[in-house]
VEXBA-351696 format. One record per residue (C-alpha): residue in three letters; chain; x, y, z. Coordinates in nm, 4 decimals. Layout:
<pt><aa>ala</aa><ch>A</ch><X>X</X><Y>Y</Y><Z>Z</Z></pt>
...
END
This chain:
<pt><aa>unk</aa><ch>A</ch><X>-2.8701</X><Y>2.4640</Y><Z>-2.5445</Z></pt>
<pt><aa>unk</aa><ch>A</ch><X>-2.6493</X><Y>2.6992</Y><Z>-2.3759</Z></pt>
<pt><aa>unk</aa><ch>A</ch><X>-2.8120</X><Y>2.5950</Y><Z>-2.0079</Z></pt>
<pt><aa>unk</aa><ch>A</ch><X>-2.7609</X><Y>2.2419</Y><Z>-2.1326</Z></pt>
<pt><aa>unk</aa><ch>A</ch><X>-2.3660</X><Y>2.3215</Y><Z>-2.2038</Z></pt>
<pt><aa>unk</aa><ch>A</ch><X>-2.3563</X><Y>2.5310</Y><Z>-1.8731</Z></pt>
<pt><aa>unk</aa><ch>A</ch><X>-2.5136</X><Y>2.2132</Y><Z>-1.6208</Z></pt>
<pt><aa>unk</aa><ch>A</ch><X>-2.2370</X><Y>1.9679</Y><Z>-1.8660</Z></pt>
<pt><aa>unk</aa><ch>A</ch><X>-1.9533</X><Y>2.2027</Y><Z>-1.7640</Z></pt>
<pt><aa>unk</aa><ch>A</ch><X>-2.0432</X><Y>2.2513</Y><Z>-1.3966</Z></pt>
<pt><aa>unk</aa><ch>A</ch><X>-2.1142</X><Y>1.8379</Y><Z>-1.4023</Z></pt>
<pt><aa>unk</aa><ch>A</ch><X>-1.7458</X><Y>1.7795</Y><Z>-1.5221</Z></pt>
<pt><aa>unk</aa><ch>A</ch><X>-1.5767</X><Y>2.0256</Y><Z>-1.2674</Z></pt>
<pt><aa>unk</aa><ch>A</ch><X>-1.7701</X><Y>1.9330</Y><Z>-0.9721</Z></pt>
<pt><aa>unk</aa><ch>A</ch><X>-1.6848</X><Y>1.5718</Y><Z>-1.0589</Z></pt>
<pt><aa>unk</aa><ch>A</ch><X>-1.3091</X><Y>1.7156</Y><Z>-1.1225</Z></pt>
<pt><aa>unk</aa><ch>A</ch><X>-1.2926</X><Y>1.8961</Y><Z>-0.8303</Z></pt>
<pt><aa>unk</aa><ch>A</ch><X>-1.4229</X><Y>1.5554</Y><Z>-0.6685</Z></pt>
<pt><aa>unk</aa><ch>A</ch><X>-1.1927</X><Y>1.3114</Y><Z>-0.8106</Z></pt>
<pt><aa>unk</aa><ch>A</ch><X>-0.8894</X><Y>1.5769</Y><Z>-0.6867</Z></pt>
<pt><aa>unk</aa><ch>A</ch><X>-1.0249</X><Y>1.6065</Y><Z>-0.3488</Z></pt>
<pt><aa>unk</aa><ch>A</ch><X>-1.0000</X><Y>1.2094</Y><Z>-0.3064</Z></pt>
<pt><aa>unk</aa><ch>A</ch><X>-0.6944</X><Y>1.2067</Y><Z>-0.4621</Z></pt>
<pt><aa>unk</aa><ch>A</ch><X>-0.5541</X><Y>1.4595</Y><Z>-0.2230</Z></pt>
<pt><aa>unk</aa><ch>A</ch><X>-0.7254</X><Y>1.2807</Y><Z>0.0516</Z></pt>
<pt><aa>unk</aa><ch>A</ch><X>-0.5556</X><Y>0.9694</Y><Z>-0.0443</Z></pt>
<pt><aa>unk</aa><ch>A</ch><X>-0.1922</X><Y>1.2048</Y><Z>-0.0518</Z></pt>
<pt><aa>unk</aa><ch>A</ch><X>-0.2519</X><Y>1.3097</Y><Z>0.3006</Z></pt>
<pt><aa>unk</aa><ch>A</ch><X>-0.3609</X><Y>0.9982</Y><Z>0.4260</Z></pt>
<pt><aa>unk</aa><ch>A</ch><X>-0.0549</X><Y>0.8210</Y><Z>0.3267</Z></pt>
<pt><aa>unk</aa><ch>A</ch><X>0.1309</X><Y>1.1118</Y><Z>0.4588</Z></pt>
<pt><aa>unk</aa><ch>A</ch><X>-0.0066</X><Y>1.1321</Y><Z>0.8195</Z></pt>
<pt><aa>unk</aa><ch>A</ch><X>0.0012</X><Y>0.7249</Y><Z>0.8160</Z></pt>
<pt><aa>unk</aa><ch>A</ch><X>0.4174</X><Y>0.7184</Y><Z>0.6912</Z></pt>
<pt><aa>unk</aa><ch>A</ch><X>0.5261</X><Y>1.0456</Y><Z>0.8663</Z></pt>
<pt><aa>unk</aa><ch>A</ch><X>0.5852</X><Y>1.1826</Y><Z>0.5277</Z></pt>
<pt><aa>unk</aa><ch>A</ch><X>0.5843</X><Y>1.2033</Y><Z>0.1734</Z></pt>
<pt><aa>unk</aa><ch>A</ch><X>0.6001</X><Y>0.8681</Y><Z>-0.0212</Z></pt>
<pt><aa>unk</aa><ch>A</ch><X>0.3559</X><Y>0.5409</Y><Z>-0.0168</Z></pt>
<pt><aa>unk</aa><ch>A</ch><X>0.4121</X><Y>0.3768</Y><Z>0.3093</Z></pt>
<pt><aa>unk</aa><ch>A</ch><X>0.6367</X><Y>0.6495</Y><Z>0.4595</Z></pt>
<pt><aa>unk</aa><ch>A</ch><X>0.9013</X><Y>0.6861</Y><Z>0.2084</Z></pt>
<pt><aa>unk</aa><ch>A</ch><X>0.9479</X><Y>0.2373</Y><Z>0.2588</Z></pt>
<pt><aa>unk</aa><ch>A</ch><X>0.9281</X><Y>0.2027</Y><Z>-0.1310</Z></pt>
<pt><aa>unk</aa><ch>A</ch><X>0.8491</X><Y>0.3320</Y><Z>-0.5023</Z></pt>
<pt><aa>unk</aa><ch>A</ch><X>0.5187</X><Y>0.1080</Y><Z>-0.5413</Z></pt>
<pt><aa>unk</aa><ch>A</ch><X>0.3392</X><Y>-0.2003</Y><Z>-0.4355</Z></pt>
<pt><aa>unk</aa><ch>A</ch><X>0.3076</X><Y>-0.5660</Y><Z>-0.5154</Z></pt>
<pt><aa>unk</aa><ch>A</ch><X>0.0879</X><Y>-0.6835</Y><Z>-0.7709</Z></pt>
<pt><aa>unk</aa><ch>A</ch><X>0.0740</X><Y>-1.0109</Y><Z>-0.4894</Z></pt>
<pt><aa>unk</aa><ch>A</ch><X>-0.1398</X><Y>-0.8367</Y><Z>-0.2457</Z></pt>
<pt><aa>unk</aa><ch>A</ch><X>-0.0647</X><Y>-0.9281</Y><Z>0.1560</Z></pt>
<pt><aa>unk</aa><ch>A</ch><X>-0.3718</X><Y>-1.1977</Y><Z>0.2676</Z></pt>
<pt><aa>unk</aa><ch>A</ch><X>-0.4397</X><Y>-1.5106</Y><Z>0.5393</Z></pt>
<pt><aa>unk</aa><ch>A</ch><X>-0.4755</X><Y>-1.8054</Y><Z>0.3350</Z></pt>
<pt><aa>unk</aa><ch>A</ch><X>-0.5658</X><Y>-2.1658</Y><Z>0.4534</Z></pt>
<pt><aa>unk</aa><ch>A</ch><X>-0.2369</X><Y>-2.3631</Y><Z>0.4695</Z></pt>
<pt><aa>unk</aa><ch>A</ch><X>-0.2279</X><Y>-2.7149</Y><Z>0.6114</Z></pt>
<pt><aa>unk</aa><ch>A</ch><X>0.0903</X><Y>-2.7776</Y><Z>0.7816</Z></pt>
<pt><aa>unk</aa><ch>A</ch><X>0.2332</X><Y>-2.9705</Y><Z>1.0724</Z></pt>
<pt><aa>unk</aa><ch>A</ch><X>0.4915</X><Y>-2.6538</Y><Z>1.1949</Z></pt>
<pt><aa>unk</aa><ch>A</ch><X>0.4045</X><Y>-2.4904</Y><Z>1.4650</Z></pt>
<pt><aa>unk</aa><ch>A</ch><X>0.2411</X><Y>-2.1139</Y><Z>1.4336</Z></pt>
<pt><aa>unk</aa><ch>A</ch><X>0.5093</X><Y>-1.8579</Y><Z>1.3718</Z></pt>
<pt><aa>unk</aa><ch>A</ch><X>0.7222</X><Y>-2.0731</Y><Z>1.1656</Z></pt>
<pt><aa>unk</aa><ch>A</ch><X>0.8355</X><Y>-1.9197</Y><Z>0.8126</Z></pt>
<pt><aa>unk</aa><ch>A</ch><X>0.7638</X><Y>-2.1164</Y><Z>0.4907</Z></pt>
<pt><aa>unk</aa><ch>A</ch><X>0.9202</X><Y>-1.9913</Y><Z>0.1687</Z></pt>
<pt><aa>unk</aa><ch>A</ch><X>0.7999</X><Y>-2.1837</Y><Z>-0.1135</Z></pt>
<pt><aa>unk</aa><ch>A</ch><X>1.0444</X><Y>-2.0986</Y><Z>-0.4006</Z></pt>
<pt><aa>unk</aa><ch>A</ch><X>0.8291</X><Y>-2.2670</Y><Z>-0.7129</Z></pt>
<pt><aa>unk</aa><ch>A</ch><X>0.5422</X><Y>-2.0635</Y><Z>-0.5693</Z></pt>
<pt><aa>unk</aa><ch>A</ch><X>0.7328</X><Y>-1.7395</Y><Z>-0.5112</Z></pt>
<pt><aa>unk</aa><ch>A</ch><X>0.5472</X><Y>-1.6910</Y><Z>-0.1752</Z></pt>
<pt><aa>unk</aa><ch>A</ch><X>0.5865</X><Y>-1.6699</Y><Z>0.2018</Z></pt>
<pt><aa>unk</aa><ch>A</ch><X>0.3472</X><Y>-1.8236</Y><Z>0.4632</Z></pt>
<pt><aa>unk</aa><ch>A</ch><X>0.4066</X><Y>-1.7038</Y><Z>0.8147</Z></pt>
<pt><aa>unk</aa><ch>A</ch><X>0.1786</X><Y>-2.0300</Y><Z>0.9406</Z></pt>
<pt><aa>unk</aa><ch>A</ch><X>-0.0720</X><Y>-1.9151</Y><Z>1.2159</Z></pt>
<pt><aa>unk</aa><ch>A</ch><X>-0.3168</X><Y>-2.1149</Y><Z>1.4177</Z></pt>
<pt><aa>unk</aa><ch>A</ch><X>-0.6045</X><Y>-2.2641</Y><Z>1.3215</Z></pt>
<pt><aa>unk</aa><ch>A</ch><X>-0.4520</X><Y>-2.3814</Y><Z>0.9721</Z></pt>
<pt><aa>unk</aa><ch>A</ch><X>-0.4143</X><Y>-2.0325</Y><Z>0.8452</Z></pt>
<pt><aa>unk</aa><ch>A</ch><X>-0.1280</X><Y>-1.8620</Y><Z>0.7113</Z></pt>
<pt><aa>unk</aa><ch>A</ch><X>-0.0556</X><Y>-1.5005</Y><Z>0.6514</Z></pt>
<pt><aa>unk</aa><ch>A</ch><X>0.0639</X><Y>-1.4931</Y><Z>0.2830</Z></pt>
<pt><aa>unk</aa><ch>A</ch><X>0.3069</X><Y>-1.2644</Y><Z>0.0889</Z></pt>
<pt><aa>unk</aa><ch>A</ch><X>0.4357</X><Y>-1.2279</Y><Z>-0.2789</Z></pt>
<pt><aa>unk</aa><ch>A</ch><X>0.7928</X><Y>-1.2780</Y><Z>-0.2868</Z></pt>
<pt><aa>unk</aa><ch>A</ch><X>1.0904</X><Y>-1.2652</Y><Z>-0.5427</Z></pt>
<pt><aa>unk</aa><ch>A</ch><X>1.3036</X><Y>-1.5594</Y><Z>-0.5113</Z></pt>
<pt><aa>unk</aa><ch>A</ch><X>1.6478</X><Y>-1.6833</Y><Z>-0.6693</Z></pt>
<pt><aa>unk</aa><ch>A</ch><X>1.7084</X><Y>-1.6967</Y><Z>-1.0318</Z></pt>
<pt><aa>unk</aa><ch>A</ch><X>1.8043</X><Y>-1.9974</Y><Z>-1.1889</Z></pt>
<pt><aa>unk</aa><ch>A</ch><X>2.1344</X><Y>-2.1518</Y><Z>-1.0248</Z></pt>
<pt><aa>unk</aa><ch>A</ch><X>2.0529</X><Y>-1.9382</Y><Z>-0.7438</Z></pt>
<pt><aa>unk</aa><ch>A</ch><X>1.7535</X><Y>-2.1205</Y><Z>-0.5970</Z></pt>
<pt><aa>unk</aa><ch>A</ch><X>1.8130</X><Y>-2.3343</Y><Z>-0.2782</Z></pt>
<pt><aa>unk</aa><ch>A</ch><X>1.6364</X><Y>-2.5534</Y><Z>0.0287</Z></pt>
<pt><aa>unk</aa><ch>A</ch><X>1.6770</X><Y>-2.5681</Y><Z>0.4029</Z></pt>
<pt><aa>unk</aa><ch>A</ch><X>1.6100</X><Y>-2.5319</Y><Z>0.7642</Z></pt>
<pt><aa>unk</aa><ch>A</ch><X>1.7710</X><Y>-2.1916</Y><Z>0.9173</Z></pt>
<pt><aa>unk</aa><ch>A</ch><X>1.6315</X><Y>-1.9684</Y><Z>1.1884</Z></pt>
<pt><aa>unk</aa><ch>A</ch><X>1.6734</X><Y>-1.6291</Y><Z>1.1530</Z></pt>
<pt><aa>unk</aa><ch>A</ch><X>1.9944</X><Y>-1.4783</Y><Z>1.3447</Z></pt>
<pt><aa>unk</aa><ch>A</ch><X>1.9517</X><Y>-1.1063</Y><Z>1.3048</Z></pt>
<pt><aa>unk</aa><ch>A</ch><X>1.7444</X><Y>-0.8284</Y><Z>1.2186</Z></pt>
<pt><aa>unk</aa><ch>A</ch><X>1.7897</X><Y>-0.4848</Y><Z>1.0964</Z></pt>
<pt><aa>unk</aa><ch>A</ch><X>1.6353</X><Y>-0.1682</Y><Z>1.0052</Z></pt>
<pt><aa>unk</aa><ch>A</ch><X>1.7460</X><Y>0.0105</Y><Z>0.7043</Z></pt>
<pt><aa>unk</aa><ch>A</ch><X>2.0455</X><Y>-0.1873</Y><Z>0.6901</Z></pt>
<pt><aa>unk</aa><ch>A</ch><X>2.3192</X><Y>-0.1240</Y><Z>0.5140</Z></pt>
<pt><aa>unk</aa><ch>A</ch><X>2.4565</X><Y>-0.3313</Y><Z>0.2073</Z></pt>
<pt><aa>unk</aa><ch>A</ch><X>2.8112</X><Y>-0.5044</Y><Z>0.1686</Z></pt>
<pt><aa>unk</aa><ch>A</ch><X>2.7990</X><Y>-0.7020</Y><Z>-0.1602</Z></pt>
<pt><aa>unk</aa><ch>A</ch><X>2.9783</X><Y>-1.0790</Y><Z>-0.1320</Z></pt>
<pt><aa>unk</aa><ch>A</ch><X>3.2855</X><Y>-1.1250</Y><Z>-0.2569</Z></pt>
<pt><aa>unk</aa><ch>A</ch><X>3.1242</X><Y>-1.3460</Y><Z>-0.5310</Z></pt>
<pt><aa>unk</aa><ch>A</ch><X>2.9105</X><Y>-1.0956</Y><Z>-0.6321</Z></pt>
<pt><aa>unk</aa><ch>A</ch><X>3.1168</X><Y>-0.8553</Y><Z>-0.6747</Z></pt>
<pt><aa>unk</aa><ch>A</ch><X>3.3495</X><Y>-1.0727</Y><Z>-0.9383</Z></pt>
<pt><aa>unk</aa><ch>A</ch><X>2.9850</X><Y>-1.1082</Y><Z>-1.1098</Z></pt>
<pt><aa>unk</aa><ch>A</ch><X>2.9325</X><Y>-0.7673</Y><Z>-1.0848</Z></pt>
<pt><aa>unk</aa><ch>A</ch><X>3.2022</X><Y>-0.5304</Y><Z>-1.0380</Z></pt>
<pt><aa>unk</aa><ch>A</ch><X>3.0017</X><Y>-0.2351</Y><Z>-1.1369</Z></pt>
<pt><aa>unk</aa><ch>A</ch><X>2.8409</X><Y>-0.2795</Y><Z>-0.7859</Z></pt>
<pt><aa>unk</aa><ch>A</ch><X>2.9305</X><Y>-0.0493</Y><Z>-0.5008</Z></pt>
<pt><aa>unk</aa><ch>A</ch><X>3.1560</X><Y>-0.1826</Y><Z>-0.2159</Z></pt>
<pt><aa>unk</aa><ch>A</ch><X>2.9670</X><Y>-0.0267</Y><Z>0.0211</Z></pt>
<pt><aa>unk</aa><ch>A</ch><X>2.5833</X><Y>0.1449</Y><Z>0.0809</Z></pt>
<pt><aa>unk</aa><ch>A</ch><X>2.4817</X><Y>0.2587</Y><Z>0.4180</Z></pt>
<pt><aa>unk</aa><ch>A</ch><X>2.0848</X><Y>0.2076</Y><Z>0.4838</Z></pt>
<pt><aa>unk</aa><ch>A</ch><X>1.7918</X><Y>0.3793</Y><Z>0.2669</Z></pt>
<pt><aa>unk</aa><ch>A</ch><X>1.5470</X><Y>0.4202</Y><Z>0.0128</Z></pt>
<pt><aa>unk</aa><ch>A</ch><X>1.8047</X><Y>0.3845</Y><Z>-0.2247</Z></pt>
<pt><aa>unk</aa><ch>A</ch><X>1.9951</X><Y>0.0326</Y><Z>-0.1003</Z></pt>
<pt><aa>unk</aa><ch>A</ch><X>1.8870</X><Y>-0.2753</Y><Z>-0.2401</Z></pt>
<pt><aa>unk</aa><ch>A</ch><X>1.8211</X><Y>-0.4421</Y><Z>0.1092</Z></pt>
<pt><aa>unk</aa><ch>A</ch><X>1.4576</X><Y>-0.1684</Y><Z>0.1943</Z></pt>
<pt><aa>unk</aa><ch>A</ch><X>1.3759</X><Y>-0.0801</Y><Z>0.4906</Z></pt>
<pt><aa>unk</aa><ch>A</ch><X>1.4100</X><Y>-0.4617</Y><Z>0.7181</Z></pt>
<pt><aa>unk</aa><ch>A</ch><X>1.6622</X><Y>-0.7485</Y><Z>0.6620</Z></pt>
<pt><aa>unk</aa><ch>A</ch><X>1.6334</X><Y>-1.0463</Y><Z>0.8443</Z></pt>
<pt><aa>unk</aa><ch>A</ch><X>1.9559</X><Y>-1.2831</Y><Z>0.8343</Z></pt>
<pt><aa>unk</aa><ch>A</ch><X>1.9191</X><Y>-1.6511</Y><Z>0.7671</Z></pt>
<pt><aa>unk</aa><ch>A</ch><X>2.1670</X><Y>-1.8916</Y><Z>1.0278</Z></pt>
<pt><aa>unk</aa><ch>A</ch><X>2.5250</X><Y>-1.8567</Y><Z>0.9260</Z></pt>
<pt><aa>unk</aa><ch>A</ch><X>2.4104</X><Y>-1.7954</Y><Z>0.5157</Z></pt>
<pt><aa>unk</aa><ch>A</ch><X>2.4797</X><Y>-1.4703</Y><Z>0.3103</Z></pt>
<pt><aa>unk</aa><ch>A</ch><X>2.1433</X><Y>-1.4873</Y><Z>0.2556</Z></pt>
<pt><aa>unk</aa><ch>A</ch><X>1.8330</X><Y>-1.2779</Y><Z>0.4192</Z></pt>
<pt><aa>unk</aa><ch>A</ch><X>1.4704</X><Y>-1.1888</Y><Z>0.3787</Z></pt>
<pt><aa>unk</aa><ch>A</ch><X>1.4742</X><Y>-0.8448</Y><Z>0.3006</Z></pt>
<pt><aa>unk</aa><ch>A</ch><X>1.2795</X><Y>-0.5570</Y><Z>0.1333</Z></pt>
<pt><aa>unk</aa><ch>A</ch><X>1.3230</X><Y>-0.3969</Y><Z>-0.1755</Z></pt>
<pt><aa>unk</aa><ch>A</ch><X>1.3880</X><Y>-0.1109</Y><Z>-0.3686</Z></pt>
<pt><aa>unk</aa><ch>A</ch><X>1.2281</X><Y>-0.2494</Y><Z>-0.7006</Z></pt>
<pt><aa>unk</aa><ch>A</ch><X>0.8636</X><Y>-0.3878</Y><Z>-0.6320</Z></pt>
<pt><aa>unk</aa><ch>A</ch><X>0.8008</X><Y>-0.5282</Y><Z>-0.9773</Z></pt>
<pt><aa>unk</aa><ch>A</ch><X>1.0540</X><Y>-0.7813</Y><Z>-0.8852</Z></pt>
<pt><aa>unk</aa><ch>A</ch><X>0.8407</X><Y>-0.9499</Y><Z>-0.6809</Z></pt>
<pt><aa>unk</aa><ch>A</ch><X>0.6902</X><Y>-1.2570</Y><Z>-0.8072</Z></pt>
<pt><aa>unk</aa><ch>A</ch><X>1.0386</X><Y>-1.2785</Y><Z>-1.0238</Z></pt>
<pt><aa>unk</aa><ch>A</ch><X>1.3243</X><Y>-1.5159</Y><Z>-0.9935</Z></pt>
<pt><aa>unk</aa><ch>A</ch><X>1.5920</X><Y>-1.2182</Y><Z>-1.0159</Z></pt>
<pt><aa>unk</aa><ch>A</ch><X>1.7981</X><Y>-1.2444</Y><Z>-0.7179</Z></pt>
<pt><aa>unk</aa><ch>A</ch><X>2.1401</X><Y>-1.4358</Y><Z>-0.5666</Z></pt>
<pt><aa>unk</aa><ch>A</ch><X>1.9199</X><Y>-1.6541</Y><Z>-0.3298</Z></pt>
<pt><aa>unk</aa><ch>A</ch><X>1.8010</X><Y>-1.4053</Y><Z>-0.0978</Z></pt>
<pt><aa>unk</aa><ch>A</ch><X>1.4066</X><Y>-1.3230</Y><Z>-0.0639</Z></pt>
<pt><aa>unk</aa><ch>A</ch><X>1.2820</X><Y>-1.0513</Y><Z>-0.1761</Z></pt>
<pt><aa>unk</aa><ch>A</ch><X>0.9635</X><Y>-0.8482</Y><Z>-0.0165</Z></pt>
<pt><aa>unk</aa><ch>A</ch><X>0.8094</X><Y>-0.4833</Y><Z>-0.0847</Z></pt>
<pt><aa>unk</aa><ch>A</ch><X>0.9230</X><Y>-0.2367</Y><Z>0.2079</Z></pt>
<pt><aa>unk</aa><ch>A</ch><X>0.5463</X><Y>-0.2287</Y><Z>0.3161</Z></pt>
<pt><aa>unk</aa><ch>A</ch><X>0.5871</X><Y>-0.6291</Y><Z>0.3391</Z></pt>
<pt><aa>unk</aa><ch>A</ch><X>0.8641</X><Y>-0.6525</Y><Z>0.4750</Z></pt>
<pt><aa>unk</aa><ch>A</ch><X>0.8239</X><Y>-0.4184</Y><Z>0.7446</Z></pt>
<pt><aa>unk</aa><ch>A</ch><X>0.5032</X><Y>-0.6244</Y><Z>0.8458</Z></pt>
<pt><aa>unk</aa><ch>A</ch><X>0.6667</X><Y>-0.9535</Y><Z>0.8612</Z></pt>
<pt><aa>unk</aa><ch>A</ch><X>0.9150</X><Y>-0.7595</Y><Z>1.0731</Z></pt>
<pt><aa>unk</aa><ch>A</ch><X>0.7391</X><Y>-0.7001</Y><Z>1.3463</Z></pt>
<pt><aa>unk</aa><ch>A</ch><X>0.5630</X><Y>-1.0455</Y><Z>1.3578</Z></pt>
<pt><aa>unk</aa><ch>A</ch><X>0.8853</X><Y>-1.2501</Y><Z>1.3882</Z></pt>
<pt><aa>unk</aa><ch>A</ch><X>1.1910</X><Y>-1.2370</Y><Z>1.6210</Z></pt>
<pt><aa>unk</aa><ch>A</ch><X>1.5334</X><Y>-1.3920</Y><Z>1.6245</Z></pt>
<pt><aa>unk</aa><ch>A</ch><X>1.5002</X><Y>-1.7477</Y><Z>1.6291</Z></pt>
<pt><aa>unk</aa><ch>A</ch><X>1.2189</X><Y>-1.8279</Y><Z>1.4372</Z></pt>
<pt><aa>unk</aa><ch>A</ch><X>1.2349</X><Y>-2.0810</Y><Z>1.2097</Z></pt>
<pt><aa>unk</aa><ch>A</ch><X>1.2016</X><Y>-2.0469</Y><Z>0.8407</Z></pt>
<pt><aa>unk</aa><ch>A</ch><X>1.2080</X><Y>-2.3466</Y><Z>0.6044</Z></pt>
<pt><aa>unk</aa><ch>A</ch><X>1.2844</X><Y>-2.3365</Y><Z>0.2135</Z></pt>
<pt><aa>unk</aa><ch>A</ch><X>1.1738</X><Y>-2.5458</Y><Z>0.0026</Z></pt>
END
C-alpha cells in the first residue's frame, strides 16, 4: 500500500513538474519571440476567439485588395489563386456601420489617439489626448482609410472582436493587426461592404 501511495505521489509530481516545464517553455517562448514579457511582445492582453486562416474566397479584385465584410465581421486580404487570408474583426455598432471604396492613406505604429469631436460630445469622459501604447485604444498598427476618421486598427480589448462595438472603425487583435501590417502598403484598396 504504502509503495502503491509512494509510485501515485511521484506519478503526480513528475507529471506536475511536467506540465510546469511546458508551461514555462511556452513563457519563454513567447518572450524570446516578442522581445519581452506579454503574449505577442507586450501587442495585447489575449487573443481572438476568430483564429487568423487562408480561406477560399471567389472574387474578381485583384490580390492584395482588402475586403471587410461588416455582416460577417471579417477581413479577407484576397490572394491569388482564389484564396484569401482571413481575420476576425469587430465592426461598427448599430448606426455606426457603413460601405465604400477607400484606399488606405497612412499607416502608423503605436499611434497615438485624438478622439473626434463627435465623440467626444458622446463621450466626454474620454481623454483629449493618448500618445501610443498598450494602453490606447488604437494597439499597436492603425491604418487610415482615404480622407475618413475611420481606420483599421488594433486593439486593446480582444473580446471585442467578432462584436459590433465601435464608431465605424475596424477593429483587429494587436497580433492581427500587426500581420496585416506588414502585408499591405499605402494605397491599397479596401472595400466595405
Amino acid at each position: 500500500m504504502i509503495r502503491g501511495l509512494t509510485v501515485l505521489f511521484a506519478a503526480v509530481a513528475m507529471l506536475t513538474a511536467a506540465g510546469q516545464a511546458q508551461a514555462q517553455g511556452f513563457f519563454d517562448m513567447r518572450d524570446i519571440m516578442g522581445g519581452g514579457p506579454g503574449f505577442g511582445g507586450g501587442y495585447s492582453r489575449g487573443g481572438s476567439s476568430i483564429p487568423r486562416s487562408t480561406v477560399m474566397l471567389q472574387t474578381n479584385y485583384p490580390p492584395g485588395t482588402i475586403l471587410i465584410s461588416t455582416s460577417e465581421r471579417r477581413l479577407y486580404l484576397v490572394q491569388g489563386g482564389g484564396q484569401a487570408l482571413q481575420y476576425g474583426i469587430g465592426v461598427g455598432r448599430d448606426g455606426f456601420r457603413w460601405t465604400g471604396v477607400h484606399r488606405i492613406t497612412a499607416k502608423k505604429e503605436w499611434p497615438s489617439w485624438t478622439p473626434p469631436a463627435q465623440m467626444l460630445r458622446r463621450r466626454p469622459d474620454l481623454p483629449r489626448h493618448m500618445p501610443g501604447g498598450i494602453e490606447n485604444p488604437l494597439g499597436a498598427r492603425a491604418m487610415y482609410l482615404g480622407s475618413t476618421l475611420y481606420r483599421i486598427h488594433g486593439s486593446n480589448e480582444p473580446e471585442t472582436i467578432g462584436q459590433a462595438v465601435s464608431s465605424g472603425c475596424f477593429r483587429m487583435t494587436n497580433e492581427d493587426v500587426v500581420d496585416l501590417y506588414s502585408r499591405v502598403g499605402v494605397g491599397t484598396t479596401v472595400v466595405v461592404r
